[in-house]
N, C-alpha and C positions, 0 to 999 in steps of 0.2 A: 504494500500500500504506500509507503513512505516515498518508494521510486516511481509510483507513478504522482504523486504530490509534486516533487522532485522536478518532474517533467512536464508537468502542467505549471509550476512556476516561472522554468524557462522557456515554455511556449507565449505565457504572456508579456513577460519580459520583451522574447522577439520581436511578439506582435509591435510592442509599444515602441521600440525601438524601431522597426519599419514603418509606422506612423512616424516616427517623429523625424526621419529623413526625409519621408514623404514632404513634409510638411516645408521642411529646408528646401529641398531639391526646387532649382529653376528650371530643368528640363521637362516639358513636360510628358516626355518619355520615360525619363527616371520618375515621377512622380504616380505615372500610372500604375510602374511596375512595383512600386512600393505601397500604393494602393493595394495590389493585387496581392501583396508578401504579406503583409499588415492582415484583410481580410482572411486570406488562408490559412493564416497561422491560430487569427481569432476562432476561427471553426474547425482548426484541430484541436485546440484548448478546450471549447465548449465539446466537444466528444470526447473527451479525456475526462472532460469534469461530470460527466452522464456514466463511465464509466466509473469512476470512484464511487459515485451517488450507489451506483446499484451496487457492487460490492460492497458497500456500508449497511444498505439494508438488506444483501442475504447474511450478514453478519449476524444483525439485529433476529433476522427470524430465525438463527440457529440457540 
């Protein structure tokens, strides 16, 4: 459990940090693709954090 905690930290982490080049970038080719890194990253996080959820509650119901 702790390694996927572990790894849903540094997904958000990523995310924010691709947002926050985004955000920098004057290209706006660099900005799209940091759009797109930022976004991707935020919805493997949110799938990671669906996965901790349910191995917490078959936890709960053992």
């Amino acid at each position: 459990m702790q390694d996927m905690l572990t790894h849903l930290e540094k997904l958000r982490a990523d995310a924010a940090e691709c947002a926050l080049i985004r955000d920098l970038a004057t290209d706006i080719k660099k900005r799209e693709l940091f759009t797109k890194l930022a976004e991707h990253l935020s919805a493997l996080a949110a799938e990671v954090e669906k996965a901790v959820a349910a191995q917490r509650r078959e936890g709960e119901a053992t």
